[in-house]
Every structure is written in structure tokens, then in C-alpha cells.
C-alpha positions in Angstrom: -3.4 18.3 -0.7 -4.6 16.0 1.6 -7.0 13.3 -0.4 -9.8 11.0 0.8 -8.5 7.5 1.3 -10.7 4.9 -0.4 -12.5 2.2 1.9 -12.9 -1.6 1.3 -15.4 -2.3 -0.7 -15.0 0.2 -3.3 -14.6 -1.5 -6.6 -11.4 0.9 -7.9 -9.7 -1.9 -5.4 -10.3 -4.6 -7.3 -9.5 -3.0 -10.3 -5.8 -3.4 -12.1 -4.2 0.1 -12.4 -3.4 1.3 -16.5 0.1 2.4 -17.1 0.6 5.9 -17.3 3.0 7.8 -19.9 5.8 10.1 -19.1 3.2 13.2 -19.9 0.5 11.7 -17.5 -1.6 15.0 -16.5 -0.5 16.6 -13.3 1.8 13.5 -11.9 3.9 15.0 -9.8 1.1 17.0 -8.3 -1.0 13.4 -7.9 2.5 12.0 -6.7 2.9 15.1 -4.0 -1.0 14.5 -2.9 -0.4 10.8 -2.2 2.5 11.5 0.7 0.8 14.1 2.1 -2.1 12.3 2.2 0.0 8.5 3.5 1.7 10.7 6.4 -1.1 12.1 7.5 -2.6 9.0 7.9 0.7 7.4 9.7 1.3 5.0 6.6 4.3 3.8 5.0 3.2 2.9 1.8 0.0 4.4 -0.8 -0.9 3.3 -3.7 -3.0 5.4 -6.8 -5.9 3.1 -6.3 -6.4 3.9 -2.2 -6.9 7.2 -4.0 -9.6 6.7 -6.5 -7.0 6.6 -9.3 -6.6 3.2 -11.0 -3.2 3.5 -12.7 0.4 1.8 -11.5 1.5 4.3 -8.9 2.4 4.1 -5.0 4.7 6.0 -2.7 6.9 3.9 -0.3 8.2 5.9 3.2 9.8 3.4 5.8 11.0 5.5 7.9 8.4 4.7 11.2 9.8 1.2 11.0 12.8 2.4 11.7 11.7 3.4 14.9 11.7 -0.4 15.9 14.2 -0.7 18.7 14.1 -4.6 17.8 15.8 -4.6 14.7 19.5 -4.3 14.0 20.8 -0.8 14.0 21.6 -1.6 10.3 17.9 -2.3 9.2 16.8 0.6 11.4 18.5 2.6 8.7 17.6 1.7 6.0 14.2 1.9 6.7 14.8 5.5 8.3 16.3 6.1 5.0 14.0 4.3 2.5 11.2 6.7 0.9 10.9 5.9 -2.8 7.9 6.8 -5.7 7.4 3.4 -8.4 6.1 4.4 -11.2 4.5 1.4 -13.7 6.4 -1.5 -11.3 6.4 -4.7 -12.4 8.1 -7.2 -9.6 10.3 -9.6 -11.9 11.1 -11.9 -9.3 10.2 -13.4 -5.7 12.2 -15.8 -3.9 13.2 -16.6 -0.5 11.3 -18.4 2.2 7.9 -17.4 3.1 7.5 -15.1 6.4 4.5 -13.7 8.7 4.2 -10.1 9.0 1.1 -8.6 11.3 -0.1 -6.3 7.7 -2.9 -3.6 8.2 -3.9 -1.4 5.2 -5.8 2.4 5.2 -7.9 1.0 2.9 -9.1 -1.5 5.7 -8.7 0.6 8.9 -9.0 -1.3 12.3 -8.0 -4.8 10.8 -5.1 -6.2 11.0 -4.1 -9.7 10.4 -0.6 -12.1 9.5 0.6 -12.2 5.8 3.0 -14.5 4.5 5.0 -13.6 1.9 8.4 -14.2 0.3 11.5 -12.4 2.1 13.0 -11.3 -1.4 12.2 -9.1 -4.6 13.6 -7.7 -7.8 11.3 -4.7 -9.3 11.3 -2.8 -12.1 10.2 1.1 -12.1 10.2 4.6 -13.3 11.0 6.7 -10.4 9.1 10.3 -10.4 11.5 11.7 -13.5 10.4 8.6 -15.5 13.9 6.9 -14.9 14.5 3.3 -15.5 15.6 0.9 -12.4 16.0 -2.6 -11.7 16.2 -3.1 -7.9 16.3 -5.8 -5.7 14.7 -5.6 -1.9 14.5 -8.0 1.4 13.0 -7.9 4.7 10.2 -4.9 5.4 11.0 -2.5 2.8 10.1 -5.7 0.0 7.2 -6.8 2.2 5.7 -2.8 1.8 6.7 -2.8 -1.9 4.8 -6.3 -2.4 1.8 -4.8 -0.2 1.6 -1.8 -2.8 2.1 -3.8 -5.6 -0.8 -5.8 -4.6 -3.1 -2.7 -4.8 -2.4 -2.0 -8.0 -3.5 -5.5 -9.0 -6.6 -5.1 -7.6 -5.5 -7.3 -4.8 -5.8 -6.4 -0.7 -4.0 -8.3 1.8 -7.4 -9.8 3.4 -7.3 -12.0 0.2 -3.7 -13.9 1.4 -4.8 -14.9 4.6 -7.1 -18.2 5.5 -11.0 -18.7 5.5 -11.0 -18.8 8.6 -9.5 -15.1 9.3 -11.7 -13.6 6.7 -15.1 -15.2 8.6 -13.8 -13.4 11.8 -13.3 -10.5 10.2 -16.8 -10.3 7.7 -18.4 -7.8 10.7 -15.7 -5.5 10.4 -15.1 -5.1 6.7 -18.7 -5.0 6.4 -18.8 -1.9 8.6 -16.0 -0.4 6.6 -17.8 -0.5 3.6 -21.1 1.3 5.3 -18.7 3.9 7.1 -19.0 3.1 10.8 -15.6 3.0 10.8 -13.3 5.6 12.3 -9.6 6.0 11.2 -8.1 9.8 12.7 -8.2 10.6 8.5 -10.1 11.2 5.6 -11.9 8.3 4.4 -14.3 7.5 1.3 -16.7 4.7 2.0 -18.4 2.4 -0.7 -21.8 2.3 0.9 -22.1 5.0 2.9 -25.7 5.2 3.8 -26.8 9.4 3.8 -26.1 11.1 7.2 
């Protein structure tokens, strides 16, 4: 089932997502709904909160990076390949230099703007049968799993860039958050004024 993606502004965002337990009510239902609902908005990462649930879930799916005929044939397929469900994440580790990436988020449709963030990760998880991992990831697929992990601290990706950026952008979130904006999917704004 496709699901209503939340807009900026709507305080579930800022919120930091609750662990779930193995027996969590209807997870791999809630874990089906979220890629339906990221590929039919043409993401590549969705986290629990986007949906209106605040608990430590997101669904990574690389595979329309891979579709970048500037990267080495090598990248292109492990991104193809990459489509992974983190369950409770916790990243252990960050290291590497810090590197710009043009980021954009369903949450905040229409904006995009440069992150920087570190090149490498190690992450802890449950996958979707509640089984242990410790994994480490570079490049793109880290730079999605950091994006998601973000959400689930309550933190967006307009937070990491400069003053600056976030006064040339106020207009737009602002008509996120009253619904003038128009993504090609479902959206739930925070202020929606009645139509």
C-alpha cells in the first residue's frame, strides 16, 4: 500500500524514532508499505518517520544510481545491486574525508542542496528477520544510509548545510509546510490550510 509521505514541518521529523522488538505489530507489512511507497515516489532511501511512524526503521534501494554512466562500472553495480531494510541501526563509526553530494529528501520535495559528509561507515542492524549485522559502507550507498539514519534522529539534511542556504530556501520550506507544493506522490503537509 502506497502511504502518504510526511512534509517538512511535521513534528514526527524532529522526533527520535523508539526501537522496535522482534514482535513489533504488522512489521513486515509497515516494511512492504515503505518500498512501495519510496519507488513510487522515485527514492532510494525511506525512513519510518517520512511515514508518520517514529521508530528506527528505513528501506535503502540504490539501484537508480546505478544508472549513472559516470561512475565506474564497478560502483554501478553495487548500487544496482544494493536494496537493504535496517532495522534499530545504530552507525558505530564515521571516518574518511568529508565530501559534497547535491542531497534532496521526499520529505522536502523541490529542494535540493550540497551535503558534506564523511566517505565511510560501519552500522549495526537487524535486517527484516531480526538478524544481527555489522557492516561497513563507502561512497553513495553510506551517504543514503547516513541520510536515513538522520531521519530517525529527528535530523533532515537542510540542518547540515550553511545559514546562508537555509535563508534562500525559508520561501520554499515554508510553502512545503502549507502544501503548495507539488511532488507527482502522495504527500501529508503540517499546515495544510482546508481546501
Amino acid at each position: 500500500m502506497i502511504l502518504p509521505i510526511v512534509g517538512y514541518g511535521d513534528p514526527v521529523l524532529r522526533k527520535v524514532g523508539s526501537e522496535i522488538p522482534q514482535d513489533y505489530p504488522n512489521l513486515s507489512e509497515t516494511i512492504a508499505n515503505m518500498y512501495e511507497t519510496m519507488y513510487n515516489a522515485y527514492g532510494v532511501g525511506l525512513a519510518a518517520p517520512q511515514v508518520g511512524i517514529s521508530i528506527r526503521l528505513f528501506v535503502v534501494d540504490t539501484a537508480p544510481f546505478g544508472e549513472d554512466d559516470e561512475l565506474e562500472k564497478e560502483e554501478q553495480e553495487q548500487l544496482k545491486n544494493f536494496k537493504k531494510t535496517f532495522i534499530n541501526p545504530k552507525i558505530v563509526k564515521e571516518e574518511g574525508e568529508e565530501w559534497g553530494f547535491n542531497e534532496g529528501c521526499l520529505s522536502i520535495p523541490e529542494v535540493r542542496e550540497d551535503v558534506y559528509r564523511k566517505e565511510k561507515i560501519t552500522i549495526e542492524y537487524f535486517d527484516e528477520n531480526f538478524n544481527k549485522k555489522t557492516e561497513e559502507y563507502d561512497g553513495l550507498i553510506a551517504r543514503v544510509i547516513q541520510h536515513e539514519y538522520d531521519h530517525i534522529e529527528g535530523i533532515l539534511f537542510t540542518d547540515k548545510i550553511s545559514t546562508l542556504k537555509k535563508q534562500l530556501i525559508k520561501k520554499k520550506l515554508q510553502n512545503i509546510m502549507e502544501g503548495k507544493a507539488r511532488p507527482d506522490y502522495r504527500m501529508k503537509f503540517a499546515n495544510k490550510k482546508g481546501r
